[in-house]
DRENKE-798713 format. One record per residue (C-alpha): residue in three letters; x, y, z. Coordinates in steps of 0.2 Angstrom, whole numbers, padded with zeros to 4 digits, always signed. Example, Ala and Ser with C-alpha at 12.3 -4.5 7.8 and 13.67 -1.06 7.14 Angstrom:
BEGIN
ALA+0062-0022+0039/SER+0068-0005+0036/
//
This chain:
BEGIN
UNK-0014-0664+0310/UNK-0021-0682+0307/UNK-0013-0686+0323/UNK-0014-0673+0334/UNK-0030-0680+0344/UNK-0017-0691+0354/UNK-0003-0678+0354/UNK+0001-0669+0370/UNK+0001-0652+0376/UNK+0016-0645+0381/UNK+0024-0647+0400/UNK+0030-0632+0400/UNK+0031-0615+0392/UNK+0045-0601+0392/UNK+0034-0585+0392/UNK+0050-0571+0389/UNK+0055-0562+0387/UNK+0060-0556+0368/UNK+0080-0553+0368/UNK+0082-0562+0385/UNK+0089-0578+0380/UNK+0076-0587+0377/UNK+0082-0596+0364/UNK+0096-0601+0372/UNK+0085-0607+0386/UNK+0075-0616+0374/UNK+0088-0624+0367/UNK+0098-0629+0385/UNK+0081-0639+0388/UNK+0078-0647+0376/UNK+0096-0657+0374/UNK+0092-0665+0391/UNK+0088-0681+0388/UNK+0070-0682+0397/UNK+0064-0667+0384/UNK+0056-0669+0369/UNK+0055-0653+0358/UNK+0042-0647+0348/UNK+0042-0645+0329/UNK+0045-0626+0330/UNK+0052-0616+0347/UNK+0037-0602+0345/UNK+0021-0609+0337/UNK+0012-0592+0348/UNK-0006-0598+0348/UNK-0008-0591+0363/UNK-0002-0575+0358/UNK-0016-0560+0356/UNK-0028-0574+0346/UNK-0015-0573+0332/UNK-0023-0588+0322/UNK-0042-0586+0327/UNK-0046-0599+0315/UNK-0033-0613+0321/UNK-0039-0626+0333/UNK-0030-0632+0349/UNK-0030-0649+0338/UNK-0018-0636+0325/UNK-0007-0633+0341/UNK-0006-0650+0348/UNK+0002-0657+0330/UNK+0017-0645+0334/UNK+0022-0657+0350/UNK+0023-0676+0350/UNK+0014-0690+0354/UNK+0005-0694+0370/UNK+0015-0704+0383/UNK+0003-0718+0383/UNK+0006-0720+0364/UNK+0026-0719+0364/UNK+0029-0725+0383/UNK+0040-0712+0386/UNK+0040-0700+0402/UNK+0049-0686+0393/UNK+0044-0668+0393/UNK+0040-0655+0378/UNK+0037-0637+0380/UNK+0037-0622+0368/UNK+0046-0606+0371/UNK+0035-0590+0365/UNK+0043-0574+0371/UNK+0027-0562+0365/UNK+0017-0572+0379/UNK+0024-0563+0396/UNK+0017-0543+0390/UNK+0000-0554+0383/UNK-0016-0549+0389/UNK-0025-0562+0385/UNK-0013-0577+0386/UNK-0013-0580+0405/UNK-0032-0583+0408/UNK-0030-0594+0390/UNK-0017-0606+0393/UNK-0026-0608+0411/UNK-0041-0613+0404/UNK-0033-0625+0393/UNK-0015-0632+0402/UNK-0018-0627+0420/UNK-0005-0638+0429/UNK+0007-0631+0416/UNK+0026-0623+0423/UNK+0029-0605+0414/UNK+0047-0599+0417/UNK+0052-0580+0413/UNK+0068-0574+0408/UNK+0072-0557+0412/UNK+0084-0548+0405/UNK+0092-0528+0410/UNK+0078-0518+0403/UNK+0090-0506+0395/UNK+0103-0518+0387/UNK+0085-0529+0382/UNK+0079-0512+0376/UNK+0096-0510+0364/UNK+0099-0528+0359/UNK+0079-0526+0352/UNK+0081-0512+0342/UNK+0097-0518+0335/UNK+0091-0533+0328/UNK+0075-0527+0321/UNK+0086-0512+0315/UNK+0100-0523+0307/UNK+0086-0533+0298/UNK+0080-0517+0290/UNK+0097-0513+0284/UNK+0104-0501+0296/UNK+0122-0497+0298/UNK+0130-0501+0315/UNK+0138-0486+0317/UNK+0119-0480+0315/UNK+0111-0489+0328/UNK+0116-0477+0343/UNK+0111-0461+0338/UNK+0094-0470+0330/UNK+0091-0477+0346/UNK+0093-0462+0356/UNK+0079-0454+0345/UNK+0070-0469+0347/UNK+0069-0472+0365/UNK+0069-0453+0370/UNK+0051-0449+0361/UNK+0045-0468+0368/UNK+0050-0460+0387/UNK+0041-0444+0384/UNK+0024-0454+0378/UNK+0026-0467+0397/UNK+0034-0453+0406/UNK+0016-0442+0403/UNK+0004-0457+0403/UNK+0011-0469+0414/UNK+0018-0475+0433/UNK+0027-0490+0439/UNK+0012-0501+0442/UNK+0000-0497+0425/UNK-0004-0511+0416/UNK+0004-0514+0401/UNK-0011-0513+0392/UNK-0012-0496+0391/UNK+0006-0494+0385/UNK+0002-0506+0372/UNK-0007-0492+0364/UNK+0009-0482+0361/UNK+0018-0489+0344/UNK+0036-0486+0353/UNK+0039-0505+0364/UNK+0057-0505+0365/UNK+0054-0497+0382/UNK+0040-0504+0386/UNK+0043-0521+0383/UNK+0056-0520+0398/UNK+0042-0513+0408/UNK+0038-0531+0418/UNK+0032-0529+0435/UNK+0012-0527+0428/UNK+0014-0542+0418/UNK+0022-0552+0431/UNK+0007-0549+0442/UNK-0005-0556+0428/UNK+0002-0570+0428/UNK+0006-0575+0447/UNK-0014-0569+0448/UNK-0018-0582+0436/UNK-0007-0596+0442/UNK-0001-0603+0456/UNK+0015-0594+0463/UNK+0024-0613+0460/UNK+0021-0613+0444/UNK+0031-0598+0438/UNK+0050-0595+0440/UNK+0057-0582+0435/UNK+0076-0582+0430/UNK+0087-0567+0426/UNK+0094-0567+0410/UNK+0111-0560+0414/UNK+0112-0577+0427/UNK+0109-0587+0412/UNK+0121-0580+0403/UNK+0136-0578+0416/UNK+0133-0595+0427/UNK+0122-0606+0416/UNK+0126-0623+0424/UNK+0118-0616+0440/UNK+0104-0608+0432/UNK+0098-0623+0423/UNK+0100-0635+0436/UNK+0086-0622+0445/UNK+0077-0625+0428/UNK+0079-0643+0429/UNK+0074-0643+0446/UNK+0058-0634+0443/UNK+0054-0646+0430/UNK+0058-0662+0440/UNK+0071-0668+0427/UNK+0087-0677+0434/UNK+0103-0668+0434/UNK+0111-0664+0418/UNK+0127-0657+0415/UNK+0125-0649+0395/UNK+0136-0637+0384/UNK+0128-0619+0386/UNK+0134-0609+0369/UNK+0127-0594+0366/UNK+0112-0594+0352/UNK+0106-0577+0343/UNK+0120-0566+0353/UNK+0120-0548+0346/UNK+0136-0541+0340/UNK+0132-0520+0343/UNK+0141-0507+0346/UNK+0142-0503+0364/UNK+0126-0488+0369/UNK+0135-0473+0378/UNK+0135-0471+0395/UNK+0125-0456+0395/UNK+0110-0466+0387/UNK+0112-0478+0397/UNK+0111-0469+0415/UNK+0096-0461+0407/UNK+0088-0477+0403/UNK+0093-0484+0420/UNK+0085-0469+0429/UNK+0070-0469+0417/UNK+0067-0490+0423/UNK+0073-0488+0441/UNK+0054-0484+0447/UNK+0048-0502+0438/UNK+0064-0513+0441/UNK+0061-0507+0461/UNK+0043-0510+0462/UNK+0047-0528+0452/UNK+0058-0529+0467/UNK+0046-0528+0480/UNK+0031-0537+0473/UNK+0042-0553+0471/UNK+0054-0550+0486/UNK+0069-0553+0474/UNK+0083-0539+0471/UNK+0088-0538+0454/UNK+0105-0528+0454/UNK+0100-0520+0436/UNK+0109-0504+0438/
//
């Protein structure tokens, strides 16, 4: 804190989303040499004024010092998946890091949906062979609240009300549009996860492209990877019909096919 004053803000921030890799991503940024990371990967003072009390002085000491102080040209960003379904986030960081370069990972919203509930599950103790039938209880009475109160292009923050986000959470397009109203169209891309995953030596040189870093050929292990059973395939062509309407109108609004079937 004592030095923060001639600390930076970040480059960069990776907005989500939660169980999308961002981790990972986090991670295959910060080994390139040109990076420097922060103290932690999610400080979140940007999310929903979680620390009212905190000054932009308390988030500045989480990164390092200015360039001017260290003579170095390297990068620092932070990686706060909550950020992307924010409502207040976009106009915030705006107002305080306008040049800034946001990058979203989206992930399948139905394996996204599983891989969520999984963890948080596994954390409370549940058994895998649990986690299936759980879920399907879970998600089912999370549908019927959307299905009755929502369409494809509600804002999220009216399904923020409902306590049920599994589903929600993989409900992007809204989201998407608050931040591309907020920002300059340039200063957003947006990755699929599964790319990430599958081909990430093409996939981070779009990253480092975008951040104006030199090429850099790293070592792309896996971090935070679930190990759940696999959801059955009714579930999942329920869940897929279910997100078909939002995953197409994501489609259109950013002229980019997502193949999430």
């Amino acid at each position: 804190m004592l030095t923060s004053p001639i600390r930076r803000l970040p480059d960069f921030l990776i907005i989500g989303v939660a169980k999308g890799g961002t981790t990972s991503l986090h991670k295959y940024i910060n080994n390139h040499p040109q990076v420097t990371p922060p103290t932690v990967k999610e400080p979140g003072y940007f999310l929903n004024r979680r620390y009212p009390k905190r000054s932009i002085y308390w988030y500045k000491s989480h990164f390092p010092l200015s360039n001017f102080i260290t003579r170095s040209n390297n990068l620092t960003g932070e990686g706060t998946p909550g950020y992307i379904h924010s409502k207040n986030a976009p106009s915030w960081i705006k107002s305080t890091m306008p040049e800034v370069k946001l990058i979203a990972l989206l992930r399948n919203p139905v394996t996204r949906a599983y891989s969520h509930f999984s963890m948080n599950m596994q954390k409370k103790g549940l058994k895998k062979s649990e986690l299936t039938s759980t879920f399907i209880e879970q998600v089912k009475r999370e549908m019927e609240i959307l299905k009755s109160k929502q369409a494809p292009n509600t804002s999220f923050k009216q399904i923020e009300t409902t306590r049920y986000l599994y589903l929600s959470g993989g409900i992007y397009v809204s989201s998407i549009k608050r931040w591309i109203d907020t920002f300059s169209r340039e200063q957003i891309l947006i990755l699929k996860s599964e790319d990430l995953f599958e081909k990430p030596e093409i996939t981070m040189q779009k990253v480092f492209n975008f951040l104006d870093l030199p090429e850099y050929q790293g070592n792309y292990p896996v971090y935070n990877g679930g190990n759940y059973l696999k959801l059955d395939p009714q579930t999942d062509r329920e869940l897929s019909e279910f997100f078909k309407p939002y995953n197409q109108s994501l489609s259109d609004y950013l002229e980019q096919d997502f193949n999430w079937i």
